[in-house]
N, C-alpha and C positions, 0 to 999 in steps of 0.2 A: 406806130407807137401810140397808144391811150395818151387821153390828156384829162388831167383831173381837173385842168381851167385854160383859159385860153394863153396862152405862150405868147410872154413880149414880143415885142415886133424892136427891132435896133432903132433909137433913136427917141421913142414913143414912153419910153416907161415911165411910170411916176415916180417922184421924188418919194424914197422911205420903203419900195416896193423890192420885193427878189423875188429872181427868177430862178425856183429850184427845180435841179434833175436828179429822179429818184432812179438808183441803179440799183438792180438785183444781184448780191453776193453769188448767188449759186448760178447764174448764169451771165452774170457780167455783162446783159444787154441794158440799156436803159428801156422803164415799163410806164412811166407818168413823168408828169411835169406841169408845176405849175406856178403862178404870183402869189407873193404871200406878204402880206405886210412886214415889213422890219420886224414892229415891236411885237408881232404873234410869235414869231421863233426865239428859242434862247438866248443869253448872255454866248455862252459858247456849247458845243457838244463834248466838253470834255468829260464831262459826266455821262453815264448807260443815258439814253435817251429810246422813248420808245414813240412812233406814231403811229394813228389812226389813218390806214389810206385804204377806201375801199369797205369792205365788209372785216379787214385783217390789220391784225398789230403787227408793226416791222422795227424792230431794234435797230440803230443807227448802229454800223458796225465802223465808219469813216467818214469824215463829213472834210471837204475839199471849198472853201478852207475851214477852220476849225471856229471861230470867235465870230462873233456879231459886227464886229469893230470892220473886217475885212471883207466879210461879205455885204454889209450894207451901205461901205465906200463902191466896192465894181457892181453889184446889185447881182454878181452870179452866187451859185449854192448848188453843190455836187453832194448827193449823201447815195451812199455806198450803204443797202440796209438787209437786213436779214428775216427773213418770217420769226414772228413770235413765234416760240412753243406755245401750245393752246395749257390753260388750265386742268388740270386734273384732279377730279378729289381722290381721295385714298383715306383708309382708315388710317386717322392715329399712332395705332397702334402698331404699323408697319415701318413707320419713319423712324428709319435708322441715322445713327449721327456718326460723321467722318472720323472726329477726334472725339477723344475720351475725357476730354478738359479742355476748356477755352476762358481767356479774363472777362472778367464783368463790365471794368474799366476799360471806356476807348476815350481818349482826348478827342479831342475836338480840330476842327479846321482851322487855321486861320484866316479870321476873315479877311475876303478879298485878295487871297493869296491864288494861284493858279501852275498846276503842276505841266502845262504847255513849254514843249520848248525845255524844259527841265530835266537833269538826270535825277532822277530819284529812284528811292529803293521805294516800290510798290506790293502791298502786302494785299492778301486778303484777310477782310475782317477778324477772320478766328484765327489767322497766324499770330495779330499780338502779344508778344510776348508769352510765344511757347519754347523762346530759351532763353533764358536769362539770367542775368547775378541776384544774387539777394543777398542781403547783410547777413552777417553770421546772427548779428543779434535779433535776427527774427525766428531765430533757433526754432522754436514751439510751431512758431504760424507754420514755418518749412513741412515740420512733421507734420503737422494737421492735414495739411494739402496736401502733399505726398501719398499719407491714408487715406485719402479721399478718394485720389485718383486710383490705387491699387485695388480699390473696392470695385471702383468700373471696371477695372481689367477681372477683377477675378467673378463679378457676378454679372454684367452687363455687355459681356462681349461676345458676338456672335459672327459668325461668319465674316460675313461682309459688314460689321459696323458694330456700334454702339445704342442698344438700346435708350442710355442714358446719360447724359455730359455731365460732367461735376464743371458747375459754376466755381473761377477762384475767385473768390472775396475778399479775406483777411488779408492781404499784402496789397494796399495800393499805389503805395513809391516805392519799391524793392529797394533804392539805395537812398532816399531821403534820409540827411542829418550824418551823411556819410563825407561829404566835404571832397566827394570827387570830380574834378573839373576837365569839363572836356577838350580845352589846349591840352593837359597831361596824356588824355588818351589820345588824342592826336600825332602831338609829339613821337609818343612809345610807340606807334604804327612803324613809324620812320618816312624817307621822302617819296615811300613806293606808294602810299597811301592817298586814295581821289577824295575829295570834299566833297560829298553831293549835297543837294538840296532841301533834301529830308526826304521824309517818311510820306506815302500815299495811299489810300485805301483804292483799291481797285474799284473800276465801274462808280470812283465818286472826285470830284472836283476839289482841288484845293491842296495842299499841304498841313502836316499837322503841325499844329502850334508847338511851336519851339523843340520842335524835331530837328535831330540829323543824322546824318548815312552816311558812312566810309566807306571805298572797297578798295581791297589791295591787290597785289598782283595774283596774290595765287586762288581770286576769285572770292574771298570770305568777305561778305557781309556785315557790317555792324553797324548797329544803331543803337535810336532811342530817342528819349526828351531831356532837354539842359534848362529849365528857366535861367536866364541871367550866364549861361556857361556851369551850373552848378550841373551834373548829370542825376535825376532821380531813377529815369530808369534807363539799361545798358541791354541790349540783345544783339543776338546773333538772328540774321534772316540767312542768307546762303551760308551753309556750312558745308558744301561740298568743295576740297580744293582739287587746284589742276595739279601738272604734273610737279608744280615747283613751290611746296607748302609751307618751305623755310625759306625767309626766316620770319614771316609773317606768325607762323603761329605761334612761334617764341615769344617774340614780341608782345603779342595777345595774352600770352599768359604770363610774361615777366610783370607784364602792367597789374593783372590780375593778384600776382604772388606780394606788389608793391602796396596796392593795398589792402593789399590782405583783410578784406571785410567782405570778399564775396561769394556764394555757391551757386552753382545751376540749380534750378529748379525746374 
């Protein structure tokens, strides 16, 4: 086994030091190991984390245990990491884009918050609210964005992607001033429905601020942000159900028919 420094000895360590063992994903051996002071490694690896070991970038893909807090009370550190993909340039002009529309608006973290240990719905970035209600009374903006989007389909879609993504902009609360409060949508789930913890951006730390996530039996998804319990904005993340989809989607959409102020977009 390589050693990137020389490996504690039981008994001998310093105070504030860890002893980490880097393991290789694709072959599950361990390849290095070494002391590293406390306060050089992270708060936690909840977040992508990438390191420098050697001539090569290795993305933490697990880190045993996860927080600063646990590893620098026993002084051990297991990270489970993966070879970087190398950099590559490429023209421009060949990056193609997944979706045809993605929001402009991503709230924020809350700070000091940690999605460890947490059920939460975890999205990736450009899933934000790619379904969701919006007031009726945003009538106009609806149609705006709608044509926007149909222009990338009808002039910017190519095979495998997207020449071009239409930023949405004009709608930033979708249901702001709408007076819908999240006990209601709760309630109207019925008691088949889980509370989680909120909403997560993948490959990033924390919870979003005043975020939260339902899931019901027959697997669907919903979320969004409530300042105060008030909901501004409402989406669906899993919309595929299993085999038993009533009476959950009723539900979903009795609450929807009740307050009648909302459309997908």
């Amino acid at each position: 086994m390589a050693r990137a420094a020389q490996a504690r000895s039981p008994g001998i360590q310093d105070a504030g030091e860890v002893h980490v063992v880097f393991y290789d994903e694709a072959t599950g051996k361990a390849f290095a190991e070494t002391v590293i002071a406390g306060e050089r490694l992270p708060e936690s690896f909840e977040a992508r984390t990438t390191m420098h070991l050697g001539k090569d970038d290795w993305t933490v893909v697990e880190a045993r245990p996860v927080t600063a807090a646990e590893f620098r009370r026993t002084g051990e550190l297991v990270l489970i990491v993966r070879k970087a993909n190398p950099v590559v340039m490429i023209d421009p002009g060949e990056v193609l884009f997944s979706l045809p529309t993605i929001n402009d608006y991503l709230p924020g973290i809350a700070p000091g918050s940690s999605k460890l240990n947490q059920d939460v719905i975890e999205l990736h970035e450009d899933d934000w609210r790619q379904v969701e209600w919006v007031s009726g009374s945003a009538g106009e903006m609806i149609a705006s964005e709608l044509d926007a989007i149909r222009r990338i389909y009808e002039t910017e879609r190519v095979e495998h992607g997207f020449r071009k993504v239409h930023l949405r902009k004009e709608i930033r609360s979708p249901l702001a001033g709408c007076g819908v409060r999240l006990e209601d949508l709760i309630e109207s789930m019925g008691p088949s429905a889980t509370r989680l913890a909120g909403v997560s951006y993948r490959d990033v730390a924390g919870i979003v601020e005043s975020s939260f996530g339902l899931r019901v039996l027959s697997s669907v998804e919903v979320y969004g942000v409530a300042p105060g319990g008030v909901i501004e904005a409402l989406c669906c993340a899993n919309r595929r159900t299993n085999n038993a989809p009533q009476p959950d989607v009723d539900n979903l959409a009795g609450f929807a028919a009740r307050v009648s102020a909302s459309s997908f977009l």
